[in-house]
C-alpha positions in Angstrom: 2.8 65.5 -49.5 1.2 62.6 -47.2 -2.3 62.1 -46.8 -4.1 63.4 -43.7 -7.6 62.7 -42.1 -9.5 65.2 -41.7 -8.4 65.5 -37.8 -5.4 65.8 -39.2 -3.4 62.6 -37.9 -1.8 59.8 -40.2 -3.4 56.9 -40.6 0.6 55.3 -40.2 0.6 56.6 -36.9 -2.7 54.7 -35.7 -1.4 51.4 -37.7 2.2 51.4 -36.0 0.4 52.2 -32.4 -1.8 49.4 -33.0 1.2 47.4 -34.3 2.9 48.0 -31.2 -0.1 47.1 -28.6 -0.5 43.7 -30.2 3.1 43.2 -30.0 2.9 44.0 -25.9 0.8 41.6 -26.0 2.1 38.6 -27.2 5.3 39.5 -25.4 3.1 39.8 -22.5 1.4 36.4 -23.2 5.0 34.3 -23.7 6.3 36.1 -20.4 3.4 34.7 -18.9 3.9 31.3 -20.3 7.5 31.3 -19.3 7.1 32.2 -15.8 4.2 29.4 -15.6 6.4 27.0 -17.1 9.6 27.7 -14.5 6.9 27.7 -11.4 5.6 24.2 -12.7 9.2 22.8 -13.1 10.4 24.2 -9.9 7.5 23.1 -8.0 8.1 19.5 -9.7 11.9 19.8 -8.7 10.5 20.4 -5.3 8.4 17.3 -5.1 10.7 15.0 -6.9 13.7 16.4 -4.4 10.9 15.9 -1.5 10.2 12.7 -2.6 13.8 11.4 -2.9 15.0 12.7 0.3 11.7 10.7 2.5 12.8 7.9 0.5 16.4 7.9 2.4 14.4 8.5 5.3 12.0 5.4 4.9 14.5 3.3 3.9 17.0 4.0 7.3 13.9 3.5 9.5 13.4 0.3 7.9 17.2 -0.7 8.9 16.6 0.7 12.5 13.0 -0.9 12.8 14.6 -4.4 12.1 17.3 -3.7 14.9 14.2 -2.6 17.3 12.0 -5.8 16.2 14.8 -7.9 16.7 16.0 -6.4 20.7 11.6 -6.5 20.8 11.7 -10.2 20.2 15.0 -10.9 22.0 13.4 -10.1 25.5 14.2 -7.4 27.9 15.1 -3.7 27.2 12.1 -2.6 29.0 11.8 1.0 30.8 11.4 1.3 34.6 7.7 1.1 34.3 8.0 -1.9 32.1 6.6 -0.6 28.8 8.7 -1.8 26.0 12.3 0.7 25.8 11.9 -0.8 21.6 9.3 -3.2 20.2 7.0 -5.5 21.8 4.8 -7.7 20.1 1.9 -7.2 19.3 2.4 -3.7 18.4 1.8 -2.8 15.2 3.4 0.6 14.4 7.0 2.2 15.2 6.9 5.9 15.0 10.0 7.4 14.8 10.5 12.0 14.5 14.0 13.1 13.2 14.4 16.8 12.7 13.6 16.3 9.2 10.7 14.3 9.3 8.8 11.6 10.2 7.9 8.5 9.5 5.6 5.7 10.7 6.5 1.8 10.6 4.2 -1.1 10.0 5.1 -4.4 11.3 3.0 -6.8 9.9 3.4 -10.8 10.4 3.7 -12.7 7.0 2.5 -15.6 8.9 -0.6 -13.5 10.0 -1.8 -13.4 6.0 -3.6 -16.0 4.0 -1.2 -18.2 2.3 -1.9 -18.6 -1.4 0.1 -21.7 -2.0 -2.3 -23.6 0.4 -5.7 -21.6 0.5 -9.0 -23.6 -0.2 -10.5 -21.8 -3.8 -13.6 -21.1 -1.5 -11.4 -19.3 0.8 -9.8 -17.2 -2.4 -12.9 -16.6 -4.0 -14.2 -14.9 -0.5 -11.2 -12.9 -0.4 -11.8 -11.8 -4.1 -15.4 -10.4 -3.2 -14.3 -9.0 -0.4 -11.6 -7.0 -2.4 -14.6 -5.8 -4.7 -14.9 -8.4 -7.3 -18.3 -9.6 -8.5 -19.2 -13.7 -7.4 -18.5 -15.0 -11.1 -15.3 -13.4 -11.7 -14.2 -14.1 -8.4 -14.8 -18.1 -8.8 -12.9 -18.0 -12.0 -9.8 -16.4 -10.6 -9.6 -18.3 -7.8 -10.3 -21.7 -10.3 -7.3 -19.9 -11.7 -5.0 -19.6 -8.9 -5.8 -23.7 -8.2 -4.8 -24.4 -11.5 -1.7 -22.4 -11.2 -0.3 -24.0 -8.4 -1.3 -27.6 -8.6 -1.6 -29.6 -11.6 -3.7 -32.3 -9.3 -6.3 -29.8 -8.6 -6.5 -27.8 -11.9 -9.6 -28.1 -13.8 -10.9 -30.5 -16.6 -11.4 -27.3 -18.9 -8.7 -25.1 -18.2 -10.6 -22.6 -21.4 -13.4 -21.8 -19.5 -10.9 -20.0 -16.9 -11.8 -17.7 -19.9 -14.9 -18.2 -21.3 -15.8 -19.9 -24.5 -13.2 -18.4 -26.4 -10.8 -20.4 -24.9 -7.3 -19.3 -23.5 -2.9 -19.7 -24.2 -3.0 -19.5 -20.0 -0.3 -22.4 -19.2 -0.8 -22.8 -15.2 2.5 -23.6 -13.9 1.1 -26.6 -11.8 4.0 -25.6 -9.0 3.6 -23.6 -5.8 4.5 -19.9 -6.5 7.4 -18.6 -5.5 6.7 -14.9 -5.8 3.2 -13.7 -4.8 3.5 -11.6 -8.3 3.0 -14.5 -10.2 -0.7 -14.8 -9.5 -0.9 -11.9 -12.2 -0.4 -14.8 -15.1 -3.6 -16.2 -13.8 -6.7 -15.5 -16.3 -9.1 -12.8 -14.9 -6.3 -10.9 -12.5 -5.5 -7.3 -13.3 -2.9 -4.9 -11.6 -6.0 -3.0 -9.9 -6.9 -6.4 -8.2 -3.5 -7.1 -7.1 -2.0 -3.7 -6.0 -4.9 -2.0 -4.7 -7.1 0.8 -6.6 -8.7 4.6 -5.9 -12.0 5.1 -5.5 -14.0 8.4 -5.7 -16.6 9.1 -2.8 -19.6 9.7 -4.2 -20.4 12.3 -1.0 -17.4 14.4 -1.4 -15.2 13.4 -4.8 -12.2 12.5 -2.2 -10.0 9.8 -3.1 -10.5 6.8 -1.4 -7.7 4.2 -1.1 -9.1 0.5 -1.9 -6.2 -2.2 -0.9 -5.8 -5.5 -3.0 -4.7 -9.1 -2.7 -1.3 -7.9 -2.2 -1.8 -6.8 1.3 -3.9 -10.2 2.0 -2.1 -12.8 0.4 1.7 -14.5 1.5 4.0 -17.0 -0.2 5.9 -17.2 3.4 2.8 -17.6 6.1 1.6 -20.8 7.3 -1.8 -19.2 6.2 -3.6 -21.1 9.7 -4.3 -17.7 11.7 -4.9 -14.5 10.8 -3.6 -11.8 13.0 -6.0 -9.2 14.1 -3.7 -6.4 14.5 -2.6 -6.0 11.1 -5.1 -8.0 8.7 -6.7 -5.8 6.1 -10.4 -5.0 6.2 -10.8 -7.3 3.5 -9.0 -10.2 4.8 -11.2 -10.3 8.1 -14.4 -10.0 6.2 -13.5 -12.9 3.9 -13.5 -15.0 7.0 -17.2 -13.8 8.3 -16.4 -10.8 10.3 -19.3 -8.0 9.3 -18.4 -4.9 8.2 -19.5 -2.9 11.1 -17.3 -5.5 13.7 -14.4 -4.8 11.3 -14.6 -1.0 11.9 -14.6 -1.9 15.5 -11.3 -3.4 15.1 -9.5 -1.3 12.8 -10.6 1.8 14.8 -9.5 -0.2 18.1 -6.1 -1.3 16.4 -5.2 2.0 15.4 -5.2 3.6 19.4 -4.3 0.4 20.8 -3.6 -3.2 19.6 -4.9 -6.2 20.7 -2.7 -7.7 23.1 -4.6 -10.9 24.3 -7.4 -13.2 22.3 -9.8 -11.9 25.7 -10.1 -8.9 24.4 -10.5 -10.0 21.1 -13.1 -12.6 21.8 -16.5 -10.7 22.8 -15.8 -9.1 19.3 -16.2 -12.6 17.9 -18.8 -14.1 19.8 -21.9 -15.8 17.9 -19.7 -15.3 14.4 -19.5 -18.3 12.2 -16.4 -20.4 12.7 -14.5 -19.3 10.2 -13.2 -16.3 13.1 -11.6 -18.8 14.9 -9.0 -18.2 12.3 -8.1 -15.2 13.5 -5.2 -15.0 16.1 -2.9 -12.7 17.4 1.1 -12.3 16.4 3.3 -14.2 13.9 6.2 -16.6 13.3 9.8 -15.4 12.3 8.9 -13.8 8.6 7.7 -9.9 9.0 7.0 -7.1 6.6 8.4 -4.1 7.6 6.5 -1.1 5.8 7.8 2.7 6.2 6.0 5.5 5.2 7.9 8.9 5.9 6.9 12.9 5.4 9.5 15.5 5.5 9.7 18.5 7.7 9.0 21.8 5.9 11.3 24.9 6.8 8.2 26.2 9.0 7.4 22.8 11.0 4.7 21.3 9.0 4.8 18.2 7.3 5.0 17.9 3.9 2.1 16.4 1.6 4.6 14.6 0.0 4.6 10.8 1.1 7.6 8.1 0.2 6.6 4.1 1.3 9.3 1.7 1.0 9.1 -2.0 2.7 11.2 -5.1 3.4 10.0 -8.7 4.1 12.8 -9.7 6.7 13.2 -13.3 8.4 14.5 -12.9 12.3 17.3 -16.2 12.6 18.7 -17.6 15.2 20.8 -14.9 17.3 23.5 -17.6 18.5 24.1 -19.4 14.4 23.9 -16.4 12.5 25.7 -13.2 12.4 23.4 -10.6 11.7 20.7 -12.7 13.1 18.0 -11.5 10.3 18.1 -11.5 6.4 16.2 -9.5 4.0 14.0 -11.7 2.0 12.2 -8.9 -0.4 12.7 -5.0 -0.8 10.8 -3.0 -2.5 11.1 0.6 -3.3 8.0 2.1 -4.0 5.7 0.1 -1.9 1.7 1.4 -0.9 0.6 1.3 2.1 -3.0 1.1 3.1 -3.2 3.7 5.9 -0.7 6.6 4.0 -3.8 9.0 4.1 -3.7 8.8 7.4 -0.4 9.6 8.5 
């Protein structure tokens, strides 16, 4: 005969009960798990799927931008009222709604940009502490970047680029051909050139910090630098304050500047340096797309895609299509995405 406790259950009973609960458990547990796992995957086939559908979307705008800053810069195609039926310089955006999204345009003049192939190293190293990097540093890199370029101007000690441990750097001692090529130089990191994300110290947001990419050019004749598009950086390097410079961007962004009039009583008593800056470009543009797609209920998604294209605008009457695409790049960053 079994055993029995004195209230008269077995004690088999209370061991396969307790058997069972713990199994529930862990079935309950790797159910759990599972149906986290599929939500994570399909909200990450969501974004990716998101994410590759605004890139077709940037990428046509970028095609029908250059078709609108071409007919801009051919003349005419005005409205009745005479505002611009396309593009007109000096604007600086092209905003474009499709029932699937949108997407907003940046036309920036390559010849609007500091050009890095004939920039004075006093005019680099203002840029580089402008972009965040400490006086020292910033005179090494920019020693650097004249060392790269010309073997006429490179330094007597090409080690203390470095510091006293010396360096392999070989400076090419040629003008660069691809603004990427200042990341050989001693001193520059990808957080320099690219751009980086700071954390404000009010809130913990994200704040995006743009780099020498969005200053620098290989293509500009680096003599002006266009008010309209220059980054914040940029137009402090050449004396503007900080305070003037919020003036501007915050001016730029509801209505560009059109004429040097209404640009000048921002510039008056500045050093002269500001007379730099100018208005427009030459025949070299970067065309910058950043698009958002339309959600099911209207919104936009969170989900942004950049793309841009550095295009040269010919001759319309000796070449047939009358622009070129210098550079494209697919996963471009664009300095005003948190704000579209």
């Amino acid at each position: 005969m079994r055993t029995k406790l004195a209230s008269g259950k077995c004690p088999r009973r209370g061991s396969a009960l307790l058997a069972v609960l713990w199994l529930t458990v862990a079935l309950s547990a790797i159910a759990f798990a599972v149906a986290a796992n599929v939500r994570g995957e399909t909200e990450r086939t969501s974004t990716s799927t998101e994410s590759l559908r605004a890139y077709y979307l940037a990428s046509g705008s970028i095609d029908r931008a250059t078709l609108w800053v071409y007919w801009g810069m051919s003349g005419g195609y005005s409205y009745p009222d005479g505002s611009p039926r396309y593009y007109r310089p000096p604007m600086p955006y092209l905003h474009y709604s499709y029932p699937t999204g949108d997407v907003q345009v940046e036309v920036i003049p390559e010849a609007g940009k500091l050009n890095v192939n004939t920039a004075s190293q006093e005019d680099l190293a203002r840029l580089l502490f402008a972009v965040g990097i400490d006086t020292e540093r910033a005179a090494r890199i920019a020693s650097g970047i004249i060392a790269y370029r010309s073997a006429a101007e490179a330094p007597d000690n090409p080690a203390s680029l470095t510091g006293p441990g010396g360096s392999s750097f070989q400076p090419r001692n040629a003008s660069l051909q691809e603004l990427e090529e200042i990341l050989l130089v001693p001193g520059m990191t990808p957080d320099i050139f690219y751009g980086r994300f700071d954390r404000d110290p009010t809130n913990g947001a994200l704040i995006p910090r743009g780099g020498l990419r969005e200053c620098l050019t290989v293509w500009g004749s680096g003599n002006r630098i266009d008010i309209n598009t220059a980054p914040a950086a940029l137009l402090e390097s050449v004396g503007v304050p900080a305070a003037i410079v919020k003036q501007i961007v915050d001016r730029r962004v509801q209505q560009p500047f059109k004429t040097m009039d209404e640009v000048n009583p921002l510039l008056q008593g500045l050093g002269p340096e500001t007379a730099r800056i100018g208005i427009g470009g030459a025949t070299i543009w970067t065309l910058r797309a950043t698009a958002r797609m339309r959600l099911p209920g209207g919104r936009l998604s969170d989900v942004r895609r950049t793309v841009s294209a550095v295009v040269k605008f010919l001759d319309p009457g000796s070449f047939n299509p009358p622009f070129h695409t210098i550079r494209w790049y697919d996963d471009a960053w664009s300095p005003t995405v948190g704000a579209f």
